[in-house]
C-alpha positions, -999 to 999 in steps of 0.1 A, spaced: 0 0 0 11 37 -6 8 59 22 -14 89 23 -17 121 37 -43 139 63 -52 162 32 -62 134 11 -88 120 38 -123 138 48 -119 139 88 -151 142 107 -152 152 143 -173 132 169 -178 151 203 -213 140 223 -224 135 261 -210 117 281 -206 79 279 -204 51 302 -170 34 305 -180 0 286 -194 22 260 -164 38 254 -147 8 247 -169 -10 226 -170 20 202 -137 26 205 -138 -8 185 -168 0 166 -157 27 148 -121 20 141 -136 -9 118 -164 14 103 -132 32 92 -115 2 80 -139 -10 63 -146 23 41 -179 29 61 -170 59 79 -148 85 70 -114 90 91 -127 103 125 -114 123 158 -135 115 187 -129 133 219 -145 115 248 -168 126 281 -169 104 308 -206 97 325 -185 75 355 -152 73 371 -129 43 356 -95 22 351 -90 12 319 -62 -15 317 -41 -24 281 -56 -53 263 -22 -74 277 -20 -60 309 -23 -79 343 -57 -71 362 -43 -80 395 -10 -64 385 -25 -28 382 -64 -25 399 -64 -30 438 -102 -42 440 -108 -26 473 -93 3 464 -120 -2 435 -145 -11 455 -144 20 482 -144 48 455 -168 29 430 -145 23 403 -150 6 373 -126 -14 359 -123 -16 317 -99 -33 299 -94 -16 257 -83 -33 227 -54 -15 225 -19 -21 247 -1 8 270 -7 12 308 -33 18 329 -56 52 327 -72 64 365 -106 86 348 -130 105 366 -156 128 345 -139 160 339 -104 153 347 -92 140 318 -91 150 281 -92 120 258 -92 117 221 -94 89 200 -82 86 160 -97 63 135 -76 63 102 -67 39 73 -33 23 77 -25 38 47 -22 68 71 12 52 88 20 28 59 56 18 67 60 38 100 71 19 129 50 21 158 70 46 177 71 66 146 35 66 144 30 75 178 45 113 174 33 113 137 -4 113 144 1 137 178 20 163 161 -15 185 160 -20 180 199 20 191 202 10 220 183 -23 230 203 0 224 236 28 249 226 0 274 214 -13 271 250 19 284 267 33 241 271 69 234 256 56 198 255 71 172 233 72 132 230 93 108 249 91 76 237 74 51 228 43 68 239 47 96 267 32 131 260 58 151 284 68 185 295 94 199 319 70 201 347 60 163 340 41 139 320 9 152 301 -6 121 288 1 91 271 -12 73 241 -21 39 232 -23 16 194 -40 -9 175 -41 -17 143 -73 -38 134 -79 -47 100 -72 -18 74 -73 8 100 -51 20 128 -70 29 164 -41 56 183 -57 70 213 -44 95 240 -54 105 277 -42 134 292 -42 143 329 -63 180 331 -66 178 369 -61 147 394 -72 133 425 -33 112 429 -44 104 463 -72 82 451 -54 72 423 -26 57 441 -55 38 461 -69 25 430 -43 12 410 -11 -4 420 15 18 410 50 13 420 36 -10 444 51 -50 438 42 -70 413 16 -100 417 19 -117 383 42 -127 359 18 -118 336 9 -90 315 28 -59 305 33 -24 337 28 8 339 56 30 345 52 52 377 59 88 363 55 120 374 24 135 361 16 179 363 -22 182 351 -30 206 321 -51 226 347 -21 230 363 5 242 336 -20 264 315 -51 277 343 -74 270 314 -110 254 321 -108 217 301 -133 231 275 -112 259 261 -80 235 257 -105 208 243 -112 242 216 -80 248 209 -69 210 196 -103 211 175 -94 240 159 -53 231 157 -65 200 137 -87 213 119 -66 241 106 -38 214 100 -61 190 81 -93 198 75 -127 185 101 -164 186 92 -190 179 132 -201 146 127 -219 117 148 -223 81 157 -246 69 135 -277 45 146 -263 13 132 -229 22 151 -243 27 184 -263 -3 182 -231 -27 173 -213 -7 201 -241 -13 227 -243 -51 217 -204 -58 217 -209 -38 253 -227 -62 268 -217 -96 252 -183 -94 248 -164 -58 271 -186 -66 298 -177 -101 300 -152 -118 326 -134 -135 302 -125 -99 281 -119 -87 314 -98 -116 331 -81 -123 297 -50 -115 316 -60 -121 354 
């Protein structure tokens, strides 16, 4: 395959209400094969949480990263995506997350950690423009001088590529270090870690509210590449709500690694 360029696809932006963290995931899937498949156009999604969550890599341990009382106390649920990475701590409002559905034409021949800062070079942008010298550490680390921003996540399903990215706008660490398990020891020989790093919340470095960053990255990619307001179509949230229940809200997706 030849690789193409952002100009060459029609991006549409998805941005609705909030979503429950199982819904998230499923569509996360959803729409990255709609995309593959040539039944969606390329597509940024930026994300509202309607619950507080962990959301674990698709080959991380469960027991490894989520302590379940910790869990339990604060009402936590525990996700698990289709893409790798580490572990994401989420409660509505403190994070910004974005999702990109694209053809693989998109990275044809780029090595993951080459496509990592390739398809964040827009969110760089929007972050400098804001006041944040931020650049990327690899393999997937959205960084700063004050500390790490975010971090992104792949998967390439099909004839698409998923790459999404969480970034820290405020956050409770005192819960968080309740919830998951980082820096603590390891239980299982299983499953891939995350890193503990220091992380200094967009709130933080820039005094912004979360909507007016959210603003600027819309309009940094759309500048860069062009973006037309689009939506989840019927048939797409009813594939999302079905692979919700039957297979991302199913033990053995969950416990895949225990």
């Amino acid at each position: 395959m030849t690789r193409t360029t952002w100009q060459e696809h029609d991006w549409q932006l998805i941005h609705e209400g909030p979503r429950t963290p199982l819904q998230h995931m499923a569509l996360d899937a959803v729409l990255c094969d709609e995309v593959g498949a040539g039944r969606r156009p390329p597509t940024l999604r930026f994300w509202e949480w309607a619950a507080p969550a962990v959301v674990i890599g698709r080959f991380q341990s469960l027991k490894n990263e989520v302590d379940p009382d910790g869990a339990l106390r604060y009402g936590i649920e525990v996700v698990r995506r289709v893409s790798g990475g580490g572990a994401m701590f989420v409660e509505p409002g403190n994070t910004i997350t974005y999702s990109i559905y694209a053809p693989q034409t998109l990275v044809e021949g780029m090595s993951f950690q080459e496509s990592y800062a390739f398809l964040d070079e827009w969110t760089l942008e929007a972050l400098q423009s804001l006041g944040i010298k931020a650049w990327y550490q690899p393999l997937n680390d959205i960084t700063s001088a004050a500390g790490k921003i975010g971090g992104a996540a792949q998967a390439r399903r099909g004839r698409a590529v998923l790459h999404h990215v969480t970034m820290a706008y405020d956050i409770d660490a005192g819960k968080m270090v309740q919830v998951l398990r980082i820096g603590r020891e390891k239980l299982s020989d299983k499953g891939t870690t995350s890193a503990k790093k220091r992380v200094d919340p967009l709130l933080t470095q820039t005094g912004l509210p979360r909507e007016r960053i959210i603003a600027c990255m819309i309009d940094i990619f759309r500048e860069r590449h062009g973006l037309t307001p689009g939506a989840v179509t019927p048939a797409e949230e009813a594939e999302a709500d079905r692979q919700a229940r039957e297979r991302f809200a199913s033990e053995a997706w969950i416990m895949q690694v225990p």
